[in-house]
The first five atom37 places (N, CA, C, CB, O) and aatype in JSON, in Angstrom:
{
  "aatype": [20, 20, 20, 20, 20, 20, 20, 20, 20, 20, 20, 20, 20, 20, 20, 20, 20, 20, 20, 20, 20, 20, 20, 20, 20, 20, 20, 20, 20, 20, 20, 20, 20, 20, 20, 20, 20, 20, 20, 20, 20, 20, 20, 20, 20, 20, 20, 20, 20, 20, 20, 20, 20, 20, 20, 20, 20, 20, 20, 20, 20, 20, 20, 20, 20, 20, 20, 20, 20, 20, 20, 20, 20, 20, 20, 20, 20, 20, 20, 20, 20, 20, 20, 20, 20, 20, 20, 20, 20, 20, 20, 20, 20, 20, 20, 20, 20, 20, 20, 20, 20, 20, 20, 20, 20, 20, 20, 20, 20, 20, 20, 20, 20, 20, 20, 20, 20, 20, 20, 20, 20, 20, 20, 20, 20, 20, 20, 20, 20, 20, 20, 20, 20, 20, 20],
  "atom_mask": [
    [1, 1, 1, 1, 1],
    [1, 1, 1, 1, 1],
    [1, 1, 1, 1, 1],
    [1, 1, 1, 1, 1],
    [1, 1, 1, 1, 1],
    [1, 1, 1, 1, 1],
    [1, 1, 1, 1, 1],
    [1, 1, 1, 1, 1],
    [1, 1, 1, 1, 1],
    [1, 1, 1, 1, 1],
    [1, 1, 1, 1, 1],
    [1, 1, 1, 1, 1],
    [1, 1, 1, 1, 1],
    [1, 1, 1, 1, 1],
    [1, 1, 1, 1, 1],
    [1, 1, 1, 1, 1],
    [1, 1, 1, 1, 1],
    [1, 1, 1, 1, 1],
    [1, 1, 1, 1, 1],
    [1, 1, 1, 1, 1],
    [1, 1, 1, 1, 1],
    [1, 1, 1, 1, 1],
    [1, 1, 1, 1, 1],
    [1, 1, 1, 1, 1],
    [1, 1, 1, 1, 1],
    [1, 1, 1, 1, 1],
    [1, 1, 1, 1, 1],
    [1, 1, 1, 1, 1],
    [1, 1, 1, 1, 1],
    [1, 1, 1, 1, 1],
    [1, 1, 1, 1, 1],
    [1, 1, 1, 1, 1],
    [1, 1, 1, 1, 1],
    [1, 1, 1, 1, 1],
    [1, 1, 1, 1, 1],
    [1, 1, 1, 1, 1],
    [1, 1, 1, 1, 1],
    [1, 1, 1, 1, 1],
    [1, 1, 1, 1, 1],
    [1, 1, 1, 1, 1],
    [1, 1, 1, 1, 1],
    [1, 1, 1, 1, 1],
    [1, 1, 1, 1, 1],
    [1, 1, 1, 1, 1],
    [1, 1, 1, 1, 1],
    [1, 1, 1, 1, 1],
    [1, 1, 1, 1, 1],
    [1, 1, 1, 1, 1],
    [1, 1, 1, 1, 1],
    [1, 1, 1, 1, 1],
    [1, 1, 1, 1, 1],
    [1, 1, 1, 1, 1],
    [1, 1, 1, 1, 1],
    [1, 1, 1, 1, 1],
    [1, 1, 1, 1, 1],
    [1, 1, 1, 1, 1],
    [1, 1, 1, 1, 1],
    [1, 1, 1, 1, 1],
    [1, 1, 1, 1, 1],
    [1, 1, 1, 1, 1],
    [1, 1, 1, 1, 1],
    [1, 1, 1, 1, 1],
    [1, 1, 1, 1, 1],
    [1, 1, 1, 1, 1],
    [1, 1, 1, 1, 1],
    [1, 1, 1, 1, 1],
    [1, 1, 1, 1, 1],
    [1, 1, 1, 1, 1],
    [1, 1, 1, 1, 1],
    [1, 1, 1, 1, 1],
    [1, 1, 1, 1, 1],
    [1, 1, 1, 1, 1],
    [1, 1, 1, 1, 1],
    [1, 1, 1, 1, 1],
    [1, 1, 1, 1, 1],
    [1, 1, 1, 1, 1],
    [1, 1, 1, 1, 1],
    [1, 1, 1, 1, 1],
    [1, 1, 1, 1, 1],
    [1, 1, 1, 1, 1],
    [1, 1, 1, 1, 1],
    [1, 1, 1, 1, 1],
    [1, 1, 1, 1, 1],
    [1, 1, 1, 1, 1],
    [1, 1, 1, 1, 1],
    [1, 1, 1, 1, 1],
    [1, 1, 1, 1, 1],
    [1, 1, 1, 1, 1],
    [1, 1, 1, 1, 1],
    [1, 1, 1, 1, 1],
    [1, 1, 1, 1, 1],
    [1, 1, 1, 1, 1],
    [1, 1, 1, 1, 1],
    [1, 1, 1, 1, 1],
    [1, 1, 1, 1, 1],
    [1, 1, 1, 1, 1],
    [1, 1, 1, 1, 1],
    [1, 1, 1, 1, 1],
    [1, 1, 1, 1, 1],
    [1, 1, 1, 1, 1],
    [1, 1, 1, 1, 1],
    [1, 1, 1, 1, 1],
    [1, 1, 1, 1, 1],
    [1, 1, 1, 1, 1],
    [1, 1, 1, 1, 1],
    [1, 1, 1, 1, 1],
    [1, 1, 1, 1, 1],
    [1, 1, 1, 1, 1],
    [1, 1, 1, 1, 1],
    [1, 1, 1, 1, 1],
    [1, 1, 1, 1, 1],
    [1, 1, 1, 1, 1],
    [1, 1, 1, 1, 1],
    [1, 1, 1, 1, 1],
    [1, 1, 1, 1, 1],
    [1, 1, 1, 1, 1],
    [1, 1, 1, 1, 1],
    [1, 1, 1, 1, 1],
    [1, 1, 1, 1, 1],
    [1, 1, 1, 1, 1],
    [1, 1, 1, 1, 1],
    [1, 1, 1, 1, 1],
    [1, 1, 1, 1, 1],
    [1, 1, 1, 1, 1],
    [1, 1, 1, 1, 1],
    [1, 1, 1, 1, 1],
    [1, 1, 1, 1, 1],
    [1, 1, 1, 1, 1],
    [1, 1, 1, 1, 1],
    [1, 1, 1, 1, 1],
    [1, 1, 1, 1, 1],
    [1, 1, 1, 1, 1],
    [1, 1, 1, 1, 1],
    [1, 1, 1, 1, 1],
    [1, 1, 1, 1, 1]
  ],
  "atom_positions": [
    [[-49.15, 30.37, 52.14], [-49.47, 31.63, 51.52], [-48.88, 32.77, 52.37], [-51.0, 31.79, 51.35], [-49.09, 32.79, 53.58]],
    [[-47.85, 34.11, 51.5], [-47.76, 34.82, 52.67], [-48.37, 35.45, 52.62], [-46.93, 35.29, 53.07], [-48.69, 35.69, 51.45]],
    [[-49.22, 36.42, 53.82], [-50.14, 37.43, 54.01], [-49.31, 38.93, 53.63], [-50.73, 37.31, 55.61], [-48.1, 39.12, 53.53]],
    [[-50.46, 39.91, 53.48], [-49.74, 41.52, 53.4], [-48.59, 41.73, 54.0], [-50.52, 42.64, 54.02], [-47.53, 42.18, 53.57]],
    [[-49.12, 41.06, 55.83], [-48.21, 41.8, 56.53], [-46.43, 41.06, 56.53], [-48.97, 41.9, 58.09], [-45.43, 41.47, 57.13]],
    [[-46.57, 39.95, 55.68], [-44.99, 39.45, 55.63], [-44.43, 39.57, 54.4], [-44.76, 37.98, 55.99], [-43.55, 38.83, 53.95]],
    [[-44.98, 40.58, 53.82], [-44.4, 40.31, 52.35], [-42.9, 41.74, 52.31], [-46.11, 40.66, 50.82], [-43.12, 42.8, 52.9]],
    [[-41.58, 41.53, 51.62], [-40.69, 42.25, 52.14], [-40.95, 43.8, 52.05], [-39.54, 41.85, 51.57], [-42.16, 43.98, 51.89]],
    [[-40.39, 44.74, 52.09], [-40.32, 45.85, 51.81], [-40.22, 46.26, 50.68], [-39.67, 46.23, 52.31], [-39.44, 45.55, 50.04]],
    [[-40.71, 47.24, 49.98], [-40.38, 47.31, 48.85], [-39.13, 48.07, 48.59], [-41.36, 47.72, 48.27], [-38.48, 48.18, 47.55]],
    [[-38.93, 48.57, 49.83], [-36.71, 49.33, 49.64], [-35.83, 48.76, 49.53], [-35.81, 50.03, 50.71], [-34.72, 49.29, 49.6]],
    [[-36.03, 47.3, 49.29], [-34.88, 46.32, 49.47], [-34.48, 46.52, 50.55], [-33.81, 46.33, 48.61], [-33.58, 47.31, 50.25]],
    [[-34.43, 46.44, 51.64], [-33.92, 46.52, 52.99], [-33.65, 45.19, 53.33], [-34.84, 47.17, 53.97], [-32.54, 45.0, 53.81]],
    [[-34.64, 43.88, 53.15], [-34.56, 42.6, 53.08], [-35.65, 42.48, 54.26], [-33.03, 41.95, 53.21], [-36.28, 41.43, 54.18]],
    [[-35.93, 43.09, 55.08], [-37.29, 43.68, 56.42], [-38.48, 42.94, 55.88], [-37.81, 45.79, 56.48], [-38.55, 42.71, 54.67]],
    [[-39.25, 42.62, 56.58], [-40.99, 42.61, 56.2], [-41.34, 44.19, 56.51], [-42.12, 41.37, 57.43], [-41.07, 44.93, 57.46]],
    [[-42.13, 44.4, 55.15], [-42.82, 45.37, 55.02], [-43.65, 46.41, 56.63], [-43.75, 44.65, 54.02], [-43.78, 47.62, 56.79]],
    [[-44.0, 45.35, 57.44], [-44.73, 45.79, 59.01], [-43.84, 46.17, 59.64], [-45.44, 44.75, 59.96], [-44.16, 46.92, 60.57]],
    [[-42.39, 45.88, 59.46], [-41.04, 45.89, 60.2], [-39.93, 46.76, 59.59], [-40.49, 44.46, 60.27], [-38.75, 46.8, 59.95]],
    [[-40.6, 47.55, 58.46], [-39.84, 48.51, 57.91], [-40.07, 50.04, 57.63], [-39.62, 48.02, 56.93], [-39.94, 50.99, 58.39]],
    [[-40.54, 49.97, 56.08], [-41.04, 51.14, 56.3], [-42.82, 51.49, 56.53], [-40.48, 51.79, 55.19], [-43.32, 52.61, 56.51]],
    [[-43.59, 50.09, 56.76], [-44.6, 50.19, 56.95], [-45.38, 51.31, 58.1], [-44.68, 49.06, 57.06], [-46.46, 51.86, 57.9]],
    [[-44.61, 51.45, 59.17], [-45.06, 51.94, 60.15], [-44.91, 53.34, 60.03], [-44.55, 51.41, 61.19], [-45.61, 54.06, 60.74]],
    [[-43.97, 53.93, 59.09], [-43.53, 55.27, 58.85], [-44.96, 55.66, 58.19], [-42.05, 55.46, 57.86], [-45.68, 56.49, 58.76]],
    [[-45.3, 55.13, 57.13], [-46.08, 55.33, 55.67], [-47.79, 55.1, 56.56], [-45.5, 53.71, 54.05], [-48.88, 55.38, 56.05]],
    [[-47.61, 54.6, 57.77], [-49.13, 54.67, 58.21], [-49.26, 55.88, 59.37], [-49.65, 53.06, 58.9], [-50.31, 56.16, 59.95]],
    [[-48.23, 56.4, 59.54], [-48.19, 57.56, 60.09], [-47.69, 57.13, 62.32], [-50.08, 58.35, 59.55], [-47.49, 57.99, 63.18]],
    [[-47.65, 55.83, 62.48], [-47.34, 55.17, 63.47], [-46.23, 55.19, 63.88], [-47.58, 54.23, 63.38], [-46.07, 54.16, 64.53]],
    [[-45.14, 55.94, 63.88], [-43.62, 56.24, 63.85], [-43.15, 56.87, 63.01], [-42.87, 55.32, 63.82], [-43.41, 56.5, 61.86]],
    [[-42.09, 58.32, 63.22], [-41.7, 58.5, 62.26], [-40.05, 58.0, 62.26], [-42.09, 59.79, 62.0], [-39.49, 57.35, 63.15]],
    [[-39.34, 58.6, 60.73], [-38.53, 57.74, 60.67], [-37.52, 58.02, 61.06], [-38.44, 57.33, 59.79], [-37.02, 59.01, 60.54]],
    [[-36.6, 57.25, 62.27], [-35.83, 57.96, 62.97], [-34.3, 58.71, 62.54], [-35.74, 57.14, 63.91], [-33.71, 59.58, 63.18]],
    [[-33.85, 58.03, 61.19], [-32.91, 58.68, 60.64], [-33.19, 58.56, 59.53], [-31.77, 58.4, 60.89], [-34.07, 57.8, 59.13]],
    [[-32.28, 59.54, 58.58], [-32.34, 60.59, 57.17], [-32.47, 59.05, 55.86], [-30.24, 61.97, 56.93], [-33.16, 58.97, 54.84]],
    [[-31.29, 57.85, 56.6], [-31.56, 56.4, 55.62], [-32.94, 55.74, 55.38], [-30.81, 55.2, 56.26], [-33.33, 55.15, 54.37]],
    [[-33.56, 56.0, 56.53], [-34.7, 55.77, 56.46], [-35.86, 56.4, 56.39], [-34.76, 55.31, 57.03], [-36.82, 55.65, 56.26]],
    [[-36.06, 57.37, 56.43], [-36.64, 58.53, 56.03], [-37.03, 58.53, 54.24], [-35.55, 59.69, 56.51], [-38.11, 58.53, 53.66]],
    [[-35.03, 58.53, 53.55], [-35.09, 58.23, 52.25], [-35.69, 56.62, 51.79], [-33.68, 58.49, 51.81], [-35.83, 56.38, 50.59]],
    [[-35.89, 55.97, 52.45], [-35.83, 54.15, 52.16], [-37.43, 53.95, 51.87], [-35.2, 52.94, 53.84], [-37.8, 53.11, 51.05]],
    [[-38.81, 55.18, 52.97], [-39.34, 54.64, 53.29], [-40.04, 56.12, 52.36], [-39.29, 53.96, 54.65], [-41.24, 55.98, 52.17]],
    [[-39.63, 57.03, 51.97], [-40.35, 57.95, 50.42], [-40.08, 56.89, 48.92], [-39.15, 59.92, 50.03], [-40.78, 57.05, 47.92]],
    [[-39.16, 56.01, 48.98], [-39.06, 55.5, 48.1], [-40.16, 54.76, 47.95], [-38.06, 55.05, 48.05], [-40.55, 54.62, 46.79]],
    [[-41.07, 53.95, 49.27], [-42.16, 53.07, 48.93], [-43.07, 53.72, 48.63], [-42.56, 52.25, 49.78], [-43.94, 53.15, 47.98]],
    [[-43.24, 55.08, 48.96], [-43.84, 55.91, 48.89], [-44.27, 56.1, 47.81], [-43.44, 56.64, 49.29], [-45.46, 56.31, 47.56]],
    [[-43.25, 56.06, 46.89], [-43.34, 56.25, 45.01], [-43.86, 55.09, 44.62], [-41.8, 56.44, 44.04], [-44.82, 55.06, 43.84]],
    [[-43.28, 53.95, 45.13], [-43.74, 52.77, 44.75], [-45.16, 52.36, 45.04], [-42.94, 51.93, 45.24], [-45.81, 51.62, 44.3]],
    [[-45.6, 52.89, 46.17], [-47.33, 52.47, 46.81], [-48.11, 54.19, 45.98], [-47.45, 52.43, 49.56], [-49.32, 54.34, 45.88]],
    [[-47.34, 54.99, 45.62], [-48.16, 56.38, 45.2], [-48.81, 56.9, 46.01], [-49.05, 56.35, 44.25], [-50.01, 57.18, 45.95]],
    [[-47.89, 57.12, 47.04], [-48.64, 57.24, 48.49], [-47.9, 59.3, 48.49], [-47.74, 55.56, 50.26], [-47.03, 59.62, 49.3]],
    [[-48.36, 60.13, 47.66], [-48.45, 61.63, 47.57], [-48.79, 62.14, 48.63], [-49.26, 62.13, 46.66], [-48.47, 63.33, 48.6]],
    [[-49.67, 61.68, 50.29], [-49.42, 62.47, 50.53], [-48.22, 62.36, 51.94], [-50.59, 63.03, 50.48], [-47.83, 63.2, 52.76]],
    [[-47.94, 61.12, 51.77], [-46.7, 60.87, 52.52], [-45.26, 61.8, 52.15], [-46.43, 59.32, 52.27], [-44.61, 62.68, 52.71]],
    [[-45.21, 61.09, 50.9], [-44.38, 62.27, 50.1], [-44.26, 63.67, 50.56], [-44.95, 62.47, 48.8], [-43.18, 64.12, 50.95]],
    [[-45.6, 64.52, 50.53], [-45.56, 65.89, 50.78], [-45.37, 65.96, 52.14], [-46.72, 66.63, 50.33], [-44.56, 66.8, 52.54]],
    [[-46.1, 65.06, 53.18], [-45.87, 65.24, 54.28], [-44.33, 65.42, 54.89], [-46.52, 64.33, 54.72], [-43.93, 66.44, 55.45]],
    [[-43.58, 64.22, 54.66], [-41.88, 64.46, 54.32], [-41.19, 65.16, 53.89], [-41.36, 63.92, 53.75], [-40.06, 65.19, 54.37]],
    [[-41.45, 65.85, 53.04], [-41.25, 67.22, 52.39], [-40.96, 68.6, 53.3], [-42.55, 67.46, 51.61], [-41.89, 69.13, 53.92]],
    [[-39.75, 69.07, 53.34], [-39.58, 70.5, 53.63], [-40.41, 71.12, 53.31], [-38.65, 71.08, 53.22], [-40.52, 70.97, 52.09]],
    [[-41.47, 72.1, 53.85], [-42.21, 72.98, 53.54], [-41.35, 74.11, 52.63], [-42.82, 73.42, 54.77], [-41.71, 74.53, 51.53]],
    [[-40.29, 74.44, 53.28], [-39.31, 75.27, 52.51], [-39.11, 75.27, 51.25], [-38.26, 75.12, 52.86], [-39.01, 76.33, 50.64]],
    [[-38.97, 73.52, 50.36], [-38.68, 73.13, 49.54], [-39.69, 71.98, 48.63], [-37.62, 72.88, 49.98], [-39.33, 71.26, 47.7]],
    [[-41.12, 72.1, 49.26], [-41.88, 71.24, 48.3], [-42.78, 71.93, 47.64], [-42.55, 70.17, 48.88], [-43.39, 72.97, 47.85]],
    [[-42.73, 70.82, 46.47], [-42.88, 71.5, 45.13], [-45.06, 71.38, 45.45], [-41.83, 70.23, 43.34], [-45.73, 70.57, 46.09]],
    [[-45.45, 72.64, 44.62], [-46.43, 72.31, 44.85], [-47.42, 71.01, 43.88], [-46.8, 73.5, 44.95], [-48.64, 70.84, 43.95]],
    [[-46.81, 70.55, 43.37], [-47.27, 69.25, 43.06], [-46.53, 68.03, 43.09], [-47.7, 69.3, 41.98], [-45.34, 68.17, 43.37]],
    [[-46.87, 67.06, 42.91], [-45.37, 65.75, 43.15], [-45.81, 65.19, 41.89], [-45.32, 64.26, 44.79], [-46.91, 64.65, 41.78]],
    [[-44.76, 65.33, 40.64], [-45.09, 64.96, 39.43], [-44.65, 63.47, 39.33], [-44.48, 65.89, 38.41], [-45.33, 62.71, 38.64]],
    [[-43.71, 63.08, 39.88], [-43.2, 61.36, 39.84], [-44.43, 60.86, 40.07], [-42.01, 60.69, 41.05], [-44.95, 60.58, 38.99]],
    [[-44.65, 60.79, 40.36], [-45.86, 60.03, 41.07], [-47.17, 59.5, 39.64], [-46.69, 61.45, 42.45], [-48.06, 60.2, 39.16]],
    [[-46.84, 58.25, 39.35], [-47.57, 58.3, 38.25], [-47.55, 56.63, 37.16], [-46.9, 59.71, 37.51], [-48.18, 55.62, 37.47]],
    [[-46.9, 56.73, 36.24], [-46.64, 55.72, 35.07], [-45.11, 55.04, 35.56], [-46.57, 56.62, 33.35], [-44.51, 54.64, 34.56]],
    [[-44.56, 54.88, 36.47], [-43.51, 54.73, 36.65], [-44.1, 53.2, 37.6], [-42.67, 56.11, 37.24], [-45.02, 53.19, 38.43]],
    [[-43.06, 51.78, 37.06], [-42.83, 50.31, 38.11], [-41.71, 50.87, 38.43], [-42.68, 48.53, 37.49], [-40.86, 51.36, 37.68]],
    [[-41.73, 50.76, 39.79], [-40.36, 50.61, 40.2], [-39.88, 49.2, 40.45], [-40.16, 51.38, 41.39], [-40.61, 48.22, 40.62]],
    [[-38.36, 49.22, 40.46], [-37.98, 47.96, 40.22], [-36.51, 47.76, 41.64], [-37.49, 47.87, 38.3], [-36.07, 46.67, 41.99]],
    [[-36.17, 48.77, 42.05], [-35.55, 48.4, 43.23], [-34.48, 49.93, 43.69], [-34.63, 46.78, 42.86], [-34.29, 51.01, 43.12]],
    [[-34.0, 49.35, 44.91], [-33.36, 50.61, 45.34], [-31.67, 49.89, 46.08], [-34.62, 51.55, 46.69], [-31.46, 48.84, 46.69]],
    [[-30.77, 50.98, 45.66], [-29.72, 50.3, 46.28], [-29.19, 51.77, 47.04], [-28.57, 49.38, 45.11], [-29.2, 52.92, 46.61]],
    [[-28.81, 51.32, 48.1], [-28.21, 53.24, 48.89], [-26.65, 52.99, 48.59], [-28.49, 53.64, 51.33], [-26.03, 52.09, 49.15]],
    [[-26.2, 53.67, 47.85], [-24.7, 53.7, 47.85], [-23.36, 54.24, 48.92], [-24.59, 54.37, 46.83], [-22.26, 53.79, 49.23]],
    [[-24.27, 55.57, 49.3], [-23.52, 55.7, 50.84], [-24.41, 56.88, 51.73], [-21.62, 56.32, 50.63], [-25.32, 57.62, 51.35]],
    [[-23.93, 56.79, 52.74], [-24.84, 57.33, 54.17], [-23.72, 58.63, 54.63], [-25.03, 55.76, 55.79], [-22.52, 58.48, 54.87]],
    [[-24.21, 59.43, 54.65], [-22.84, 60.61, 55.31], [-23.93, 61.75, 56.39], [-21.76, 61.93, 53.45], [-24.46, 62.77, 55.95]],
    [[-24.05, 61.26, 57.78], [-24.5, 61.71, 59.04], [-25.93, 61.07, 58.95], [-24.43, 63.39, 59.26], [-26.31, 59.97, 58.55]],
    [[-26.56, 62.12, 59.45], [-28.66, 61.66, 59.48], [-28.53, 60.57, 60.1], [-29.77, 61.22, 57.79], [-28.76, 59.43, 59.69]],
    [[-28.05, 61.01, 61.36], [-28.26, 59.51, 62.27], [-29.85, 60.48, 63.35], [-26.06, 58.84, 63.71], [-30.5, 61.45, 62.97]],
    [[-29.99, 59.67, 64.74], [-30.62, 60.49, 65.21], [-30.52, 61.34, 66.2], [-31.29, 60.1, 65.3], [-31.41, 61.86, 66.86]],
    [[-29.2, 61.46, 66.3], [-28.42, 62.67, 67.1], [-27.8, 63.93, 66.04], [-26.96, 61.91, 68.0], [-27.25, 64.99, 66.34]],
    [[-28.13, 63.39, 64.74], [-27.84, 64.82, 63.5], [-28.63, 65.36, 63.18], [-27.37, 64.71, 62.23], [-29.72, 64.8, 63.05]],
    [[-28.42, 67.07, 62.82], [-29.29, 68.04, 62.4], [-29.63, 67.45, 61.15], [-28.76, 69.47, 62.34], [-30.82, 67.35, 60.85]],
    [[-28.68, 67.02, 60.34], [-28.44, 66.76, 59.01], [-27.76, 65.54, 58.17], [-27.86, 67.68, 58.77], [-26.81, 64.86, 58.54]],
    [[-28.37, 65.45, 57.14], [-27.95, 64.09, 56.5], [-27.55, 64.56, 54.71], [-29.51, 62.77, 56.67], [-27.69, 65.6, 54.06]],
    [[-26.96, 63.09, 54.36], [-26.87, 62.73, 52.82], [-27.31, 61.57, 52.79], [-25.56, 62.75, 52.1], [-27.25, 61.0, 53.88]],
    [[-27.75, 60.98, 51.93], [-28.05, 59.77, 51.54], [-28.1, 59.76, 49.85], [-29.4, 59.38, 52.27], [-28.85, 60.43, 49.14]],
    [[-27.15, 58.86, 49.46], [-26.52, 58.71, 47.68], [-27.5, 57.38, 47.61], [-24.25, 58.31, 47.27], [-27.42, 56.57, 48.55]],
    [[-28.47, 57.11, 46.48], [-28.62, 55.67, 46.06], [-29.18, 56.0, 44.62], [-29.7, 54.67, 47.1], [-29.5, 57.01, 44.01]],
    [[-29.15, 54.69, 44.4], [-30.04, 54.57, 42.83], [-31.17, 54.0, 42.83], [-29.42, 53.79, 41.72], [-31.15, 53.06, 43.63]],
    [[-32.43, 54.14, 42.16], [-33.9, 53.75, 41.84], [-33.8, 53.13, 40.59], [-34.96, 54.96, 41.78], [-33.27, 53.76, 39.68]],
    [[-34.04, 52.46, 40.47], [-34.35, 51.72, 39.57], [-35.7, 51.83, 38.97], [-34.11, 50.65, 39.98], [-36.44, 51.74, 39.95]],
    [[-36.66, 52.0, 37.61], [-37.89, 51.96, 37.26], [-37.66, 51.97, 35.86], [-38.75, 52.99, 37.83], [-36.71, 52.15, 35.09]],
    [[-39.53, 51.57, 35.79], [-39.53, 51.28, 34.16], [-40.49, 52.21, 33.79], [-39.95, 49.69, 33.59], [-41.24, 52.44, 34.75]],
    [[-40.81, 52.9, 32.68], [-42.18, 53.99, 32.56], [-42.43, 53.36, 30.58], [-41.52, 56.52, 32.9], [-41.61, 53.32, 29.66]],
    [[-43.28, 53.13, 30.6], [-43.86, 52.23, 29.09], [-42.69, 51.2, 28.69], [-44.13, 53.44, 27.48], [-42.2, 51.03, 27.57]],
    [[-42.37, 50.59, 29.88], [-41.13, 49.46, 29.37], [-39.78, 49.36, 29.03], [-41.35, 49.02, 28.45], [-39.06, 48.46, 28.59]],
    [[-39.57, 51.06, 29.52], [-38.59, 51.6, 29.0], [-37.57, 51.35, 30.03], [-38.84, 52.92, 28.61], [-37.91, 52.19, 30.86]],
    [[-36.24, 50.57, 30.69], [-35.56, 51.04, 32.23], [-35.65, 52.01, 32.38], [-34.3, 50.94, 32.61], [-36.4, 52.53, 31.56]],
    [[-35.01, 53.03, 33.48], [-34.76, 54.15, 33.98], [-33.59, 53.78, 35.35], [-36.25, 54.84, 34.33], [-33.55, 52.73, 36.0]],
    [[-32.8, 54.88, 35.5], [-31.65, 54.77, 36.71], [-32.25, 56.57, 37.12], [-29.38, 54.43, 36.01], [-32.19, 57.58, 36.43]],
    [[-32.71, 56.39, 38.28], [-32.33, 57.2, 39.51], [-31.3, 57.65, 40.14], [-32.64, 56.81, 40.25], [-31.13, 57.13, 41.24]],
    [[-30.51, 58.49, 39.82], [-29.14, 58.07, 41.04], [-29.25, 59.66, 41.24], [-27.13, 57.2, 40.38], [-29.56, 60.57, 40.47]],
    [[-28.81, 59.6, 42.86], [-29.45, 61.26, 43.56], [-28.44, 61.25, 44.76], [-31.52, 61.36, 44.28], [-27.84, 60.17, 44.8]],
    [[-28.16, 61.93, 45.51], [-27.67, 62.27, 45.94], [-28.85, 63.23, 47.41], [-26.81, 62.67, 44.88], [-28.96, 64.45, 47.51]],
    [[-29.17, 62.74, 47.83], [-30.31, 63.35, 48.87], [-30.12, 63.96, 50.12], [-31.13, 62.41, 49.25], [-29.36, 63.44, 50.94]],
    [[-30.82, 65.17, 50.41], [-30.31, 66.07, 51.31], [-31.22, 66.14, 52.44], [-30.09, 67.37, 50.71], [-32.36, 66.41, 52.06]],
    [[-31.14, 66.04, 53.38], [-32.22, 65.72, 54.87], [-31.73, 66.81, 56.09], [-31.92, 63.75, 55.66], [-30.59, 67.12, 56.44]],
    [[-32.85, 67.19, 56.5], [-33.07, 68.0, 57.48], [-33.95, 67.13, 58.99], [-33.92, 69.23, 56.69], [-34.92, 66.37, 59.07]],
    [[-33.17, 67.63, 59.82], [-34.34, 67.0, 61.4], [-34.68, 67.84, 62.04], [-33.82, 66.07, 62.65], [-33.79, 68.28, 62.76]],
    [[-35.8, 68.4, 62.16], [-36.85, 68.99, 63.11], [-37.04, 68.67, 63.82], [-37.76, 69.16, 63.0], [-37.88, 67.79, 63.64]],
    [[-36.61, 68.87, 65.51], [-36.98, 68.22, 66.74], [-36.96, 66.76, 66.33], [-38.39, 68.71, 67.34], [-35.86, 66.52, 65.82]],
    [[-37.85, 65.52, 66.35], [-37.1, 64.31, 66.28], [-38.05, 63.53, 64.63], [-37.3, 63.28, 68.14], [-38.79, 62.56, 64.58]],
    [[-37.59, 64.47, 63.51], [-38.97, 64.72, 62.4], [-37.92, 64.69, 61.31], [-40.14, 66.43, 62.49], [-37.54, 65.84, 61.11]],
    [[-37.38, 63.92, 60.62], [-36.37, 64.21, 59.18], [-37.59, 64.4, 58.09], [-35.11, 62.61, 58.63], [-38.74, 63.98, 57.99]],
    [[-36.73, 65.26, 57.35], [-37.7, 65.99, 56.19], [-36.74, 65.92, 55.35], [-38.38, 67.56, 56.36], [-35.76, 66.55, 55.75]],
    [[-36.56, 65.29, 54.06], [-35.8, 65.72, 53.06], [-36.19, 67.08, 51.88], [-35.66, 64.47, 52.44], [-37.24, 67.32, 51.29]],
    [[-34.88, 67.78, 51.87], [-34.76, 69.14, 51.27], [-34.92, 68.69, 50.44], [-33.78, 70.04, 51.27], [-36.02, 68.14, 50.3]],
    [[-33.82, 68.62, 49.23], [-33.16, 68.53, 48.09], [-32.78, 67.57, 47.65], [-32.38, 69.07, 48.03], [-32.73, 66.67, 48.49]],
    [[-32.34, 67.19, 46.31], [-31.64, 65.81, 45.87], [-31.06, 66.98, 44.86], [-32.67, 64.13, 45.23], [-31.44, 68.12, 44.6]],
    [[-29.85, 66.12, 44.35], [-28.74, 66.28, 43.71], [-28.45, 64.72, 42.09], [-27.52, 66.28, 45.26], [-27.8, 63.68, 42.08]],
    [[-29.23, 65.33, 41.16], [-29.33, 64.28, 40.07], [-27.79, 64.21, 39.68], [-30.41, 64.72, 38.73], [-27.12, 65.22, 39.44]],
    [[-27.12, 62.38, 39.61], [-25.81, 62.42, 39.22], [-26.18, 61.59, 37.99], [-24.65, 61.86, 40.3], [-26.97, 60.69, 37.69]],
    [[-24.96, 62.54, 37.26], [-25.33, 61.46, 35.86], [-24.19, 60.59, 35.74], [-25.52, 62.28, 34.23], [-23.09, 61.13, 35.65]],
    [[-24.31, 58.84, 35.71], [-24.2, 57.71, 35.64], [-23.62, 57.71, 33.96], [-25.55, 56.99, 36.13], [-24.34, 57.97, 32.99]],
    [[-22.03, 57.32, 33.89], [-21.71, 56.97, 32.58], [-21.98, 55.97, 32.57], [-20.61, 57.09, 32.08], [-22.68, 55.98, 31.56]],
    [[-22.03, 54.48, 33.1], [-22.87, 53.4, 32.82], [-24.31, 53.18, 32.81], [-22.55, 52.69, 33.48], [-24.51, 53.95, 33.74]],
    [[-24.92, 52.96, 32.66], [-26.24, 52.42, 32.21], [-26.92, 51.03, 32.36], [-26.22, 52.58, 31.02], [-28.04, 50.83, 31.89]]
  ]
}
């Protein structure tokens, strides 16, 4: 049987969950670059964990409610590409797609995500919705 703590991540990372973004989402580390930062709001959506979300959140730029958060399975995450947000950068991108279903319906995510680091603290700004001619 596997227990909680070995079951994978839900970012697709291929990680056990304790060894990924678990430790971010319990407040025990934060996440040291902008990939993971984005990897580990994604479980975030997936566990409906709002106030992780806000916590991550640019004050500058969060909304005062987090409407995703809700009727949505998610079904997986793929990062398409990484451009800086290491942990020697002010700043990051991170491109991927989400995958989810909301009343059975698919859905594609694909964003384009914008990250900020505060002393040693990434906060994502902004995302950038790309629209996908495939489906």
């Amino acid at each position: 049987m596997v227990s909680q703590n070995d079951r994978l991540c839900p970012c697709d990372s291929g990680r056990e969950y304790d060894r990924c973004c678990g430790p971010y989402l319990a407040g025990i580390q934060k996440a040291p670059t902008a990939e993971l930062l984005m990897r580990s709001r994604y479980t975030a959506y997936v566990e409906g964990n709002e106030d992780y979300l806000s916590e991550t959140w640019h004050s500058d730029f969060r909304p005062d409610t987090i409407e995703a958060v809700g009727g949505e399975k998610w079904l997986g995450l793929k990062v398409r590409r990484i451009e800086a947000g290491g942990p020697e950068d002010s700043e990051g991108e991170v491109e991927f797609v989400a995958r989810f279903k909301i009343d059975g319906k698919g859905h594609r995510l694909h964003e384009i995500s914008r990250f900020v680091r505060l002393g040693s603290c990434w906060l994502y700004t902004s995302g950038e919705l790309i629209q996908d001619s495939k489906r």
